[in-house]
C-alpha positions as CSV (number, residue, x, y, z in Angstrom):
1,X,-5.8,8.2,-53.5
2,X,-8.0,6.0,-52.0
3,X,-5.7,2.8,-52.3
4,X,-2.8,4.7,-50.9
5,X,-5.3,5.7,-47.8
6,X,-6.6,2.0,-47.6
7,X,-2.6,0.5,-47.5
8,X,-1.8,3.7,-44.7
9,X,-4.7,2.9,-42.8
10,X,-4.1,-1.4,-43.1
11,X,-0.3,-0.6,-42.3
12,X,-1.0,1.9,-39.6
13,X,-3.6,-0.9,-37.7
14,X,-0.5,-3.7,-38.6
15,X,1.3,-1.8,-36.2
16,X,-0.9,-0.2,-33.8
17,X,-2.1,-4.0,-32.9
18,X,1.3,-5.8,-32.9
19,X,3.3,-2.7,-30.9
20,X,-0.2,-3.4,-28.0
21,X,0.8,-7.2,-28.6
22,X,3.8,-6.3,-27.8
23,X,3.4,-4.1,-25.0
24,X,1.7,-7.5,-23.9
25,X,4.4,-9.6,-24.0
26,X,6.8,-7.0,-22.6
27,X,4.4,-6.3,-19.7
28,X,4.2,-10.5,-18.8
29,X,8.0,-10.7,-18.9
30,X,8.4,-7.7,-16.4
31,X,10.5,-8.4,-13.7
32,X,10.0,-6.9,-9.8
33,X,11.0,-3.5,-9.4
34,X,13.4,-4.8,-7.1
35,X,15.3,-5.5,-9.6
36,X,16.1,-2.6,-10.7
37,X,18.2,-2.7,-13.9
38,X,16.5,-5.6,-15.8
39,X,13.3,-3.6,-14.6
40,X,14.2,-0.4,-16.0
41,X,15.7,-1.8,-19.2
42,X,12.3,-3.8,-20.0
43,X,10.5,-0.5,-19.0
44,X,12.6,1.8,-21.5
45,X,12.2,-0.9,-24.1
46,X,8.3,0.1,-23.5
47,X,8.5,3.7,-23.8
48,X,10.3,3.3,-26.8
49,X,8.0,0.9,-27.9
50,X,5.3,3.7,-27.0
51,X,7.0,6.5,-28.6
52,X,7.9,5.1,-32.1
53,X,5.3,2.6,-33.1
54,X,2.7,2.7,-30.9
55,X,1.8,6.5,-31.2
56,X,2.6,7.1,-34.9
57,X,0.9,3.9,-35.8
58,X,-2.3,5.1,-34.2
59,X,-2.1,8.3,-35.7
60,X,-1.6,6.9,-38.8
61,X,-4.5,5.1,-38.7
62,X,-6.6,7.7,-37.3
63,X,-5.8,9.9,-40.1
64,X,-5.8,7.9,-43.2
65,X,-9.0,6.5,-41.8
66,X,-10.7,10.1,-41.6
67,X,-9.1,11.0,-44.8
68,X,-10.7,8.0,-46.5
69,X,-14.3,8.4,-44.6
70,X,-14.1,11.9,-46.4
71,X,-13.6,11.3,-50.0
72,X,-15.6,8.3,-50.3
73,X,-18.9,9.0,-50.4
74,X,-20.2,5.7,-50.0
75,X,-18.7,6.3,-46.5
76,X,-21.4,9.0,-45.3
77,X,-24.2,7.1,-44.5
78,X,-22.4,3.8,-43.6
79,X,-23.2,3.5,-39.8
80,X,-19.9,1.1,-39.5
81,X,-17.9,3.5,-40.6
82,X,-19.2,6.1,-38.1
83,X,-19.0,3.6,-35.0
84,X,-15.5,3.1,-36.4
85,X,-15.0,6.5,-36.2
86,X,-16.0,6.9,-32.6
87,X,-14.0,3.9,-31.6
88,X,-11.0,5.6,-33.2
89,X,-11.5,8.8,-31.8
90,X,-11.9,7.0,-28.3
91,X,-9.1,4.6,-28.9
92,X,-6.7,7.7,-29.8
93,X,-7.5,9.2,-26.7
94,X,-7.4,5.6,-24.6
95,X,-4.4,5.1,-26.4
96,X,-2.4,8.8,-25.0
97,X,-3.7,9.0,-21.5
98,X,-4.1,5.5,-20.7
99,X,-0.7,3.3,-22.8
100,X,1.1,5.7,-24.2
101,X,1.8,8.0,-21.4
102,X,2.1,5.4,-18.3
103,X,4.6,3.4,-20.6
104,X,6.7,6.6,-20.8
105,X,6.2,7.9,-17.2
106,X,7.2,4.8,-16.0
107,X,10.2,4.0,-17.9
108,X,11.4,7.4,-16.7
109,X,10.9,6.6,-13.2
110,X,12.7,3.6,-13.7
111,X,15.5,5.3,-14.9
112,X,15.6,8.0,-12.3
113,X,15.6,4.8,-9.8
114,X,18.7,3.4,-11.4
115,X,20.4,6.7,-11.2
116,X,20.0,7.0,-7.4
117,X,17.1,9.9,-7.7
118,X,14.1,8.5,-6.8
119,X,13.5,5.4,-4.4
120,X,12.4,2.4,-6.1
121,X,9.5,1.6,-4.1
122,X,7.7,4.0,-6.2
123,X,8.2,1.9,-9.3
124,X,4.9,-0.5,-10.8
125,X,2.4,1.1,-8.7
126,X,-0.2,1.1,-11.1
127,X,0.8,-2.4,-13.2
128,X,-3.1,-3.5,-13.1
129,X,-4.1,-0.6,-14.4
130,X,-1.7,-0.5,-17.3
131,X,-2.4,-4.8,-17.8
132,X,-6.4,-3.5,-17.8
133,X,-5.8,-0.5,-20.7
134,X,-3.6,-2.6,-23.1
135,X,-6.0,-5.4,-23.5
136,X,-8.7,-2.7,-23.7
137,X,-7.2,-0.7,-26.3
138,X,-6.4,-3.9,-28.0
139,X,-9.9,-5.1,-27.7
140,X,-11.0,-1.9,-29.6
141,X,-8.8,-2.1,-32.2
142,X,-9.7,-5.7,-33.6
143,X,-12.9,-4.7,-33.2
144,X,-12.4,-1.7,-35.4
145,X,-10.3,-4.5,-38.0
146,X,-13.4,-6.3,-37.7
147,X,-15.9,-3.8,-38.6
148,X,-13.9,-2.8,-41.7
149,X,-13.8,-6.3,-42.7
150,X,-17.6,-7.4,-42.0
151,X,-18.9,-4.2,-42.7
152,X,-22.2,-4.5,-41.5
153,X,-25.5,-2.5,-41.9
154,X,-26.8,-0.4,-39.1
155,X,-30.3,0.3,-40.2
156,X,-33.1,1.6,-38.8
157,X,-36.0,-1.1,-37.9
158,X,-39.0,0.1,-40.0
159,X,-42.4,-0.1,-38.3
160,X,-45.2,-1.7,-39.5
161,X,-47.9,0.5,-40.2
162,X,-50.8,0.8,-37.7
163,X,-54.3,-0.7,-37.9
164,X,-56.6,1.6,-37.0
165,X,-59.6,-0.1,-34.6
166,X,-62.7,-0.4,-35.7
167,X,-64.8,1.6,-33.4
168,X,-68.1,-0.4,-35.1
């Protein structure tokens, strides 16, 4: 069991990190919104992107990674393994609000500008933003593939006993 989470949780980061690399690339090769078809092709080539590797990849990770931290108890009182943890949780949500769901919202709108709907000005409002989160979530996750690697020891600083004064 525990090999089979390791492998889902290694494949599950594989593609969590290259669909944001990705995302990358996509987001450099972006044309203006002005034009409009090659922009709303690259930007539906980003949702999808979102919607089929991205998001299950992260919930892969997320759960095999939980799953694992359960049933090993070695995994309890490892303090990497909780900071991991908290990155996941943080990246998953990072991930939805901040990636996942401007990639989608976007491509939409890019579609909806192509059809006639909507006028195009609206289009890559919000590109910094977007440019900001990917490297940020893709900052988090090497450093969770780091801390799974290294592994290293949170521990406490023990203090030195006191010396009492002499009050002779």
């Amino acid at each position: 069991m525990r090999r089979t989470l390791k492998f889902l949780h290694t494949l599950g980061a594989i593609g969590l990190t290259g669909a944001l690399a990705a995302q990358i690339v996509l987001l450099s090769q972006l044309p203006a919104p002005e034009s409009l078809a090659e922009y709303a092709a690259l930007r539906g080539a980003m949702g999808t992107l979102a919607e089929w590797i991205l998001l299950p990849s992260l919930g892969i990770t997320l759960v095999s990674g939980l799953f694992a931290m359960s049933i090993t108890p070695a995994f309890h009182n490892a303090g990497w393994a909780w900071l991991k943890l908290l990155l996941g949780v943080s990246m998953f949500e990072g991930t939805l609000i901040t990636v996942q769901g401007p990639a989608q919202k976007e491509a939409e709108l890019s579609a909806r500008a192509l059809a006639g709907d909507i006028d195009p000005a609206l289009l890559g409002q919000a590109m910094q933003a977007e440019w900001n989160s990917v490297w940020v979530v893709l900052a988090i996750a090497i450093v969770n593939v780091l801390l799974g690697v290294w592994r290293p020891r949170f521990q406490r600083r023990r203090q030195l006993p006191r010396r009492v004064a002499d009050d002779g």
